[in-house]
C-alpha positions in Angstrom: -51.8 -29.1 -60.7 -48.3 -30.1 -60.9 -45.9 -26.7 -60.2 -43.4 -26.2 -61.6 -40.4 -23.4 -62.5 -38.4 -23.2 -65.4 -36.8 -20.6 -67.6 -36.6 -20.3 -71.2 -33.1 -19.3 -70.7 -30.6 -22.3 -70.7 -28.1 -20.6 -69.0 -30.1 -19.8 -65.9 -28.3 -22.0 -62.6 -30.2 -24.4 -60.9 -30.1 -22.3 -57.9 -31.7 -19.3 -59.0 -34.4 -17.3 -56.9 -37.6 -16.2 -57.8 -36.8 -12.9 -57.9 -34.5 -14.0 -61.0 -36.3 -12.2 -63.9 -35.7 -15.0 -66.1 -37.8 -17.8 -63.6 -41.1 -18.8 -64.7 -44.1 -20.4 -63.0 -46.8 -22.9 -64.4 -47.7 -26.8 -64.7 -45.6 -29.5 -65.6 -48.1 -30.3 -68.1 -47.5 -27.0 -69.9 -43.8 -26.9 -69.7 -42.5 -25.6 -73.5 -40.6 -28.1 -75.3 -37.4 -25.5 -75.1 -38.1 -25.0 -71.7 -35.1 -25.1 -68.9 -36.6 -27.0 -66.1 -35.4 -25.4 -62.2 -36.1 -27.2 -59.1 -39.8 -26.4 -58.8 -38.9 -24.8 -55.1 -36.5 -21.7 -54.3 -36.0 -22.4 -50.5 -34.2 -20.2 -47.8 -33.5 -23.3 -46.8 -33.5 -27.1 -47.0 -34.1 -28.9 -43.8 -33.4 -32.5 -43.5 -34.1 -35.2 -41.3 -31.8 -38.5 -40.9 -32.1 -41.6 -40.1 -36.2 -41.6 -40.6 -36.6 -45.0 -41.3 -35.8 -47.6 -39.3 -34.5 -49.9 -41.6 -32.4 -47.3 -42.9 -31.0 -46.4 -39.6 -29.6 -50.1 -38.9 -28.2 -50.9 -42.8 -25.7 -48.0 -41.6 -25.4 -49.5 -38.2 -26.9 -46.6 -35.9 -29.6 -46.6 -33.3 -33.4 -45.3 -34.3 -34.0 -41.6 -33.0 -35.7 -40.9 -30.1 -36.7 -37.5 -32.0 -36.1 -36.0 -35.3 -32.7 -35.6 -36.4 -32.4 -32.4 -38.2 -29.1 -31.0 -40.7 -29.3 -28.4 -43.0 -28.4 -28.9 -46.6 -27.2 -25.6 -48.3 -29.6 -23.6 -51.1 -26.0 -23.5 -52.9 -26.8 -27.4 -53.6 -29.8 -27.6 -55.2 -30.2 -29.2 -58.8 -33.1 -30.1 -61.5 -34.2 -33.2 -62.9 -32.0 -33.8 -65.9 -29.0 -31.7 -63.9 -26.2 -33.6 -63.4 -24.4 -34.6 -60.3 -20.9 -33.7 -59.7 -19.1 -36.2 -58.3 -16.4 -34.4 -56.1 -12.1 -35.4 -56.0 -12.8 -35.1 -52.3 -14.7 -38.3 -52.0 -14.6 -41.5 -52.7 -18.1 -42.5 -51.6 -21.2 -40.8 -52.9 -24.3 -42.2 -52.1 -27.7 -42.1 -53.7 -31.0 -41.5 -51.1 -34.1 -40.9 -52.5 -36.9 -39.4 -50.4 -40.4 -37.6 -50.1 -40.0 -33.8 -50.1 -42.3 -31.3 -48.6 -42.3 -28.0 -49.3 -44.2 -25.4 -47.3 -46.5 -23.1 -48.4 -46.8 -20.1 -45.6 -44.7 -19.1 -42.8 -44.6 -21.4 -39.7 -43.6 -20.6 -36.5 -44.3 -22.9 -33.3 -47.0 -25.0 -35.1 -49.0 -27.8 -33.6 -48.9 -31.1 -35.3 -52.5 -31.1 -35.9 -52.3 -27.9 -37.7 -49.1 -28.9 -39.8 -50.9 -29.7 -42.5 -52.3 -26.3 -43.3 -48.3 -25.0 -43.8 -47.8 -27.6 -46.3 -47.8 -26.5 -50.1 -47.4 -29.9 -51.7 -45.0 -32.8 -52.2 -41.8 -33.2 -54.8 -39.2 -36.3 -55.2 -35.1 -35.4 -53.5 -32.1 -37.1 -53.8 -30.0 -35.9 -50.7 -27.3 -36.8 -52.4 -24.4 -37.8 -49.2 -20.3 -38.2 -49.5 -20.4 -41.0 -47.0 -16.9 -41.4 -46.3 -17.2 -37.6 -45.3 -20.0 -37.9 -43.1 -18.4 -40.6 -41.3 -15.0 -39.2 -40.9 -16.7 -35.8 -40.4 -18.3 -36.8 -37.9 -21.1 -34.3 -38.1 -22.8 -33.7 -42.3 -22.2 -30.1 -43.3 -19.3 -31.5 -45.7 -20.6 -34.7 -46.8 -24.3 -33.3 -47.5 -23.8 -29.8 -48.5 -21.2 -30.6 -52.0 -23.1 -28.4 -55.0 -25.3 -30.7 -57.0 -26.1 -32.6 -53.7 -29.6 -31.7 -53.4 -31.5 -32.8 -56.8 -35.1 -32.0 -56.2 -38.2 -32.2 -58.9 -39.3 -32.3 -61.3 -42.8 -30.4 -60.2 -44.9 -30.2 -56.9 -48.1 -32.1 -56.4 -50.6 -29.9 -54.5 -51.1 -31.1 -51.1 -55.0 -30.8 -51.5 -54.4 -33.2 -54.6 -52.2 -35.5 -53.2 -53.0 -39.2 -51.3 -49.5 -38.5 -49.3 -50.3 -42.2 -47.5 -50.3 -43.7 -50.7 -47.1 -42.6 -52.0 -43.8 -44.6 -52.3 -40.4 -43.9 -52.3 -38.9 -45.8 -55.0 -34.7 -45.4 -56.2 -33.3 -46.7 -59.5 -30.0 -46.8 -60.5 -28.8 -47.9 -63.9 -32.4 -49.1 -64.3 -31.8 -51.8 -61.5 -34.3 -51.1 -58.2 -32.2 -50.1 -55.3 -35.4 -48.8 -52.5 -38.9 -49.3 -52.4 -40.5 -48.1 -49.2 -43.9 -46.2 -48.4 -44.0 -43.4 -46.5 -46.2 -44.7 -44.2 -42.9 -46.6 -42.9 -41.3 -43.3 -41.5 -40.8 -42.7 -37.9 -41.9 -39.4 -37.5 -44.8 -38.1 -39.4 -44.7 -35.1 -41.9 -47.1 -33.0 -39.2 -44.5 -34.1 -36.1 -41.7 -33.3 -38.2 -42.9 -29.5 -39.0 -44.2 -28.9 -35.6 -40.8 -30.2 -34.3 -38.7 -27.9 -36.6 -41.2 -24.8 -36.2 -40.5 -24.3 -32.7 -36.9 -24.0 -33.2 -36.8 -22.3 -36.7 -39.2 -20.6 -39.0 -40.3 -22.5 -41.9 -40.6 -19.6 -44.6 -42.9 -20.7 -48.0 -40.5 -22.2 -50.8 -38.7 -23.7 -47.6 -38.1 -27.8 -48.4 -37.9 -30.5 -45.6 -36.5 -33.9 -46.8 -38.3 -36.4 -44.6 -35.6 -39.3 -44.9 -34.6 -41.9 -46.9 -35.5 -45.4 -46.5 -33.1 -48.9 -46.7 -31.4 -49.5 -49.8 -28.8 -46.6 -50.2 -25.7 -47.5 -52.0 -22.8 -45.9 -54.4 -23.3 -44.1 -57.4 -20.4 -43.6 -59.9 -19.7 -41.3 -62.8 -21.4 -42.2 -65.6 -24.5 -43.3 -63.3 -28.4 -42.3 -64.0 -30.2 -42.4 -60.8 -33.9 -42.2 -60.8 -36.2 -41.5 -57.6 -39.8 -42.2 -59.0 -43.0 -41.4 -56.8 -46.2 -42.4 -58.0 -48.2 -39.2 -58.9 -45.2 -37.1 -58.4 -43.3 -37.9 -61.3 -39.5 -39.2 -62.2 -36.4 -37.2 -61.2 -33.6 -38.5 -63.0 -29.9 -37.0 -63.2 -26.3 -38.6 -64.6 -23.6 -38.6 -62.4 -20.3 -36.6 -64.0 -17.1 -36.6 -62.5 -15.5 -33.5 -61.6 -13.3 -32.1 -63.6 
C-alpha cells in the first residue's frame, strides 16, 4: 500500500492537519481524478539531518560528522507534489536536495537502534529545499531551510514492511537533466542510528518526518524550474519553481 492524503477540496493548504475535516486517507492507487493531493504526512515536526553523505559534505567544502547533524525544518514549510516552490526576494541562491524520508509510525522515546525499526511507518521522497546564500551567511539554517514551500514531501508513503529500503536510490532531476544519483546505502548514519540518536533527545511523535540527507550533486534552481526527486517504488515528486511575487 502506498498512503496517501488528499482532499477533494482545492483550496485546502498544503499544511493542513489531520484533524482538518476536509483531509482524507487512502492509496495512491485510489486517488480520485479531482482529487487535491497533501503531503501524505502531517508532522509535529520535521527533523533533518545534514551533511549525511560524504560526498555531499565535501562538494560544499565541510568536514564528515562525527555524529548526526540534526536542524529542524518548520511544519509551516511543508508542500505536495505538483505544489509549487516559492522562490523568495530574500535569496539569491535556492538549492534543490533530494532525499529519503522516513516517517514514524508510533511514539519514540530513547529507542535502541536495533529496535528503530519497529517506530518506522514507511518511506516518502523530500526536497529540503535550502537558501544557500542564507545558510551560509546565517551561519546556523533556521532561515535558509525553514522559507514556506521549502519542504516538498510526497507524493504517498511506501509501507516499511513493503519496502526493500537497501535497494532504494535517491535520484534528482531538474529540467529533465540528472543532477544526483546515490543509494542510500551510501549514508553515514543508518536510518536505525539516526532515530535512536534523535529519540534520546526528543520524542519522535507518529506523522513525525526525518529527512536522512542529501547526497552530491545539489545545485540552483530558478523560477520557472521543474525539479523531480524520483525513488524507485516510491514514486515521483515533482514541483515548478515560481518566483515570489
Amino acid at each position: 500500500m502506498k498512503i496517501i492524503r488528499y482532499s477533494l477540496n482545492p483550496l485546502t493548504p498544503s499544511t493542513a492537519t489531520d484533524s482538518d475535516s476536509d483531509v482524507r486517507h487512502g492509496d495512491f492507487s485510489e486517488l480520485p481524478p479531482e482529487a487535491r493531493l497533501l503531503p501524505p504526512c502531517s508532522p509535529s515536526k520535521i527533523v533533518c539531518v545534514g551533511r549525511n553523505y560524504a560526498e555531499h559534505a565535501k562538494e560544499l567544502g565541510n568536514e564528515v560528522p562525527a555524529e548526526p547533524l540534526i536542524f529542524l525544518k518548520p511544519p509551516s514549510s511543508l508542500i505536495a507534489s505538483g505544489d509549487s516552490i516559492v522562490y523568495p526576494k530574500l535569496s539569491q541562491r535556492v538549492d534543490f536536495e533530494g532525499e529519503v524520508g522516513v516517517v514514524i509510525g508510533k511514539r519514540a522515546r530513547n529507542v535502541a537502534s536495533a529496535e528503530a525499526s519497529g517506530y518506522i511507518l514507511g518511506y516518502t521522497c523530500v526536497n529540503d529545499v535550502t537558501a544557500r546564500d542564507l545558510q551560509k551567511k546565517d551561519g546556523q539554517w533556521t532561515r535558509g531551510k525553514g522559507f514556506d514551500t521549502f519542504c516538498s514531501v510526497g507524493p504517498c508513503i511506501l509501507r516499511r514492511d513493503e519496502a526493500d529500503f537497501k535497494s532504494l536510490r535517491v535520484q534528482t532531476f531538474v529540467n529533465g537533466e540528472k543532477k544526483q544519483d546515490a543509494s542510500v546505502t551510501e549514508m553515514l548514519f543508518g536510518v536505525d542510528d539516526i532515530i535512536a540518536y534523535v529519540s534520546g533527545f526528543m520524542t519522535l511523535e507518529p506523522g513525525d518526518l526525518i529527512a536522512t540527507g542529501t547526497p552530491p550533486g545539489v545545485g540552483p534552481l530558478q523560477p520557472g524550474s521543474k525539479v523531480q526527486i524520483v525513488i524507485e517504488g516510491i514514486g515521483v515528486l515533482e514541483n515548478t519553481v515560481i518566483a515570489q511575487t
